[in-house]
C-alpha positions as CSV (number, residue, x, y, z in Angstrom):
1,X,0.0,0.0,0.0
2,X,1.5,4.2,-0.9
3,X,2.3,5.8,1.9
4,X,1.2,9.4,1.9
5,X,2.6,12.6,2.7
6,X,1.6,14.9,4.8
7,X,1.5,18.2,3.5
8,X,4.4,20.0,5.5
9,X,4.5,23.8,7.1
10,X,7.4,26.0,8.0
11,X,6.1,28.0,11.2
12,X,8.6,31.2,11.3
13,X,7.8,33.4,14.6
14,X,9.6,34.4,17.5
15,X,6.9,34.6,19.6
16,X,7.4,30.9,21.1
17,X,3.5,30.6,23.0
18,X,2.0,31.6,19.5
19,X,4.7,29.2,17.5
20,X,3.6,26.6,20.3
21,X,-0.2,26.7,19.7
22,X,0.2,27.3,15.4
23,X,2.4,23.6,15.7
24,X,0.0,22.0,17.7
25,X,-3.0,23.0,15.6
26,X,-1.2,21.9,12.4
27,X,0.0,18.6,14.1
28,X,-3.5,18.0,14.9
29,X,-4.5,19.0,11.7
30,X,-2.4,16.2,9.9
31,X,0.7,18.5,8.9
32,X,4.0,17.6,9.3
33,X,5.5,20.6,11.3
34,X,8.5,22.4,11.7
35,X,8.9,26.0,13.7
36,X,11.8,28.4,13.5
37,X,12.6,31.6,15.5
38,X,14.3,33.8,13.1
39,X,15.5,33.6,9.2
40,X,18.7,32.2,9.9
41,X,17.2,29.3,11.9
42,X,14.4,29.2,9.1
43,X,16.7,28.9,5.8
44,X,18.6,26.4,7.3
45,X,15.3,23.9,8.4
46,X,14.2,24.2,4.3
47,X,17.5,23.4,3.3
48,X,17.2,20.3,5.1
49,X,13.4,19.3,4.5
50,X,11.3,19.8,1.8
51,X,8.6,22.0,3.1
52,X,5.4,23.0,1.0
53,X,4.2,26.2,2.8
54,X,5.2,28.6,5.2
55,X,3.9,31.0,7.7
56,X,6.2,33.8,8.6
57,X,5.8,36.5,10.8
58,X,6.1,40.2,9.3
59,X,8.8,41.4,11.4
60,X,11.4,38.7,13.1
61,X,14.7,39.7,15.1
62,X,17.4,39.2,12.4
63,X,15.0,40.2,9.0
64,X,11.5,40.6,7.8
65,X,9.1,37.9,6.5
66,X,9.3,39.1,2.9
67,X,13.1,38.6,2.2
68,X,12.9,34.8,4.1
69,X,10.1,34.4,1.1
70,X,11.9,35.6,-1.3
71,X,14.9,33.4,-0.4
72,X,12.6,30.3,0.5
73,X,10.9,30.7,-2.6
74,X,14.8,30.9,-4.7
75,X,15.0,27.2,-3.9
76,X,11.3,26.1,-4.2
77,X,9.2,28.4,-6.6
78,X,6.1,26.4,-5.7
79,X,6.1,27.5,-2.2
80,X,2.9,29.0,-0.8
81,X,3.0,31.4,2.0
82,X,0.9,33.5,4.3
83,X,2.0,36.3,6.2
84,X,1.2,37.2,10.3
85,X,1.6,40.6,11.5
86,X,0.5,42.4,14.9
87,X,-0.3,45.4,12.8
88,X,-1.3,44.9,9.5
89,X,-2.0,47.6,7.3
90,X,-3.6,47.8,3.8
91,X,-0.2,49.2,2.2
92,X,1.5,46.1,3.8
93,X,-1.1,43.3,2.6
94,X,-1.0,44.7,-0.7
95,X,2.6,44.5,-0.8
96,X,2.0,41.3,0.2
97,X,-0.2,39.7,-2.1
98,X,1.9,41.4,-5.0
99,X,5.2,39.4,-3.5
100,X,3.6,35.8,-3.7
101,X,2.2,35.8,-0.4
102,X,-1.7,33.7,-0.6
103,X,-3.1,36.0,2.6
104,X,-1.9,38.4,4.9
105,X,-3.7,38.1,8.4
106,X,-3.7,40.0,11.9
107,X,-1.8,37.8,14.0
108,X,-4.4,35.7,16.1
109,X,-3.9,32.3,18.0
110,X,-6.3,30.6,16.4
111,X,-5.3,29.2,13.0
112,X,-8.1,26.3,12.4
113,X,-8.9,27.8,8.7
114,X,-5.4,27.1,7.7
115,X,-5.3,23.9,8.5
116,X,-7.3,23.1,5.3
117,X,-5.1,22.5,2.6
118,X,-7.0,24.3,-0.1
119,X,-6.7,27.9,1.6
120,X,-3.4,27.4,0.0
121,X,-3.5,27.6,-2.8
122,X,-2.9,30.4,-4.9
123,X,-5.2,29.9,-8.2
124,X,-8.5,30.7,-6.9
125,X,-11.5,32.7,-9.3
126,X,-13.4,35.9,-8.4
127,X,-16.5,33.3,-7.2
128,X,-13.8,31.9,-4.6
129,X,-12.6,35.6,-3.5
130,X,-16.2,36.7,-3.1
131,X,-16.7,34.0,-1.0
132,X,-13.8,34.7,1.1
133,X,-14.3,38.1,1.1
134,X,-18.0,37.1,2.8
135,X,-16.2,34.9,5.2
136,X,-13.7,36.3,6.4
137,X,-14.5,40.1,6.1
138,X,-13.0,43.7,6.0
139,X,-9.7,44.4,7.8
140,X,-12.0,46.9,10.0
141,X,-14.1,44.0,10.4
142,X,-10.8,41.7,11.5
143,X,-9.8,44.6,14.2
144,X,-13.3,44.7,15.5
145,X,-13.3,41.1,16.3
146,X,-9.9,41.2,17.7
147,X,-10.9,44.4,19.8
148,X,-14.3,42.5,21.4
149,X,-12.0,39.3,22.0
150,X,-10.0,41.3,24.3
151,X,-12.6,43.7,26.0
152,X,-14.6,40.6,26.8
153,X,-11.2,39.2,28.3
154,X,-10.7,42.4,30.2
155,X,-14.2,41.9,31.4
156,X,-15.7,44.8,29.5
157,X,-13.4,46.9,31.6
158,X,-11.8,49.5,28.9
159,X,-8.7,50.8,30.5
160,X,-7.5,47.1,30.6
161,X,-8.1,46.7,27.5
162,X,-6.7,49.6,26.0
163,X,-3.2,48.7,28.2
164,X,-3.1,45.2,26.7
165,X,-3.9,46.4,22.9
166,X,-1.0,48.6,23.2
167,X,-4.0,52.0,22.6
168,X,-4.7,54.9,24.9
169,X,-8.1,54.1,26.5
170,X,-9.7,57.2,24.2
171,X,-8.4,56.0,21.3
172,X,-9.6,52.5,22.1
173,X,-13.2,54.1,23.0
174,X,-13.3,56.0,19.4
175,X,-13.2,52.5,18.2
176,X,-15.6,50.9,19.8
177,X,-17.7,53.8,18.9
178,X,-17.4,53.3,15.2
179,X,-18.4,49.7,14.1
180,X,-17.2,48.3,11.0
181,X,-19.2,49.5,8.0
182,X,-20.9,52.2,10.0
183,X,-20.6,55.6,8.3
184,X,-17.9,57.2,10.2
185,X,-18.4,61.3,9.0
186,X,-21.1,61.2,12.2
187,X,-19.0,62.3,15.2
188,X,-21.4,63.5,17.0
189,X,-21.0,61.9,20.5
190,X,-24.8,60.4,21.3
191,X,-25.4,60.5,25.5
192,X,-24.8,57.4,27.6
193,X,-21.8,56.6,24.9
194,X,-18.7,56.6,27.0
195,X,-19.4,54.3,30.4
């Protein structure tokens, strides 16, 4: 009977918890794993296994996620990657997408969509991008999540919040004030907004 293989992932972050939790979901997903810390430790795992995709943090210690693609991709061309950053930014996920990259994602914990082999790949028709677009929604959409997450974590208290999000507490308040797709040229402040 053929033996299989299982598709195989380069995990590239130096934030161990989150490289941690990204191998175990992929391990439990039916990948074949490997995790680096920093380009240097990175280039030399895929010169030593032959890896099929890679996740790779924007900014590591000793580079940035887009030159250890560029020089991943040098020895394999069919390489598909995806891109993690704390602070993503439309300028830096367009960049992104033109560099080879299949997504570019705000860094969050849980990775169970890309455990599905087909979010890899890169030849996908405008029905398939709708669709993801309806999924997965806008970047505002992405931060609003993220920003709920951790003020329901905080226990609705915004100060705490606002501390752990790295955001002064007003700044953090203007955001909760203006929901994704809401039209934001209303600033009028309505009573009973700030708690």
């Amino acid at each position: 009977m053929a033996q299989t293989r299982l598709p195989s992932i380069l995990l590239v972050d130096d934030d161990c918890i989150a490289q941690q939790v990204f191998a175990r979901q992929f391990g439990n997903g039916g990948w074949s794993v490997a995790t680096a810390a920093d380009c240097a430790q990175a280039a030399r795992l895929f010169d030593d296994n032959v890896l099929d995709c890679l996740v790779v943090e924007r900014d590591l210690e000793d580079g940035s996620g887009f030159s250890l693609f560029d020089r991943l991709r040098a020895v394999n061309p069919r390489l598909s990657a995806i891109m993690i950053t704390r602070r993503p930014s439309v300028a830096e996920a367009v960049k992104a997408i033109h560099a080879g990259f299949c997504d570019y994602r705000l860094k969050s914990l849980d990775c169970g969509d890309l455990v599905n082999p087909a979010v890899w790949r890169r030849e996908t028709d405008a029905r398939e991008l709708d669709e993801l677009v309806k999924r997965t929604g806008s970047l505002a959409r992405a931060e609003w999540n993220y920003i709920q997450k951790v003020l329901t974590h905080s226990r609705g208290n915004v100060s705490e919040a606002a501390r752990v999000l790295g955001l002064h507490r007003r700044s953090l308040q203007r955001k909760l004030r203006n929901r994704p797709g809401e039209d934001r040229r209303d600033t009028t402040v309505k009573p009973g907004t700030f708690t």
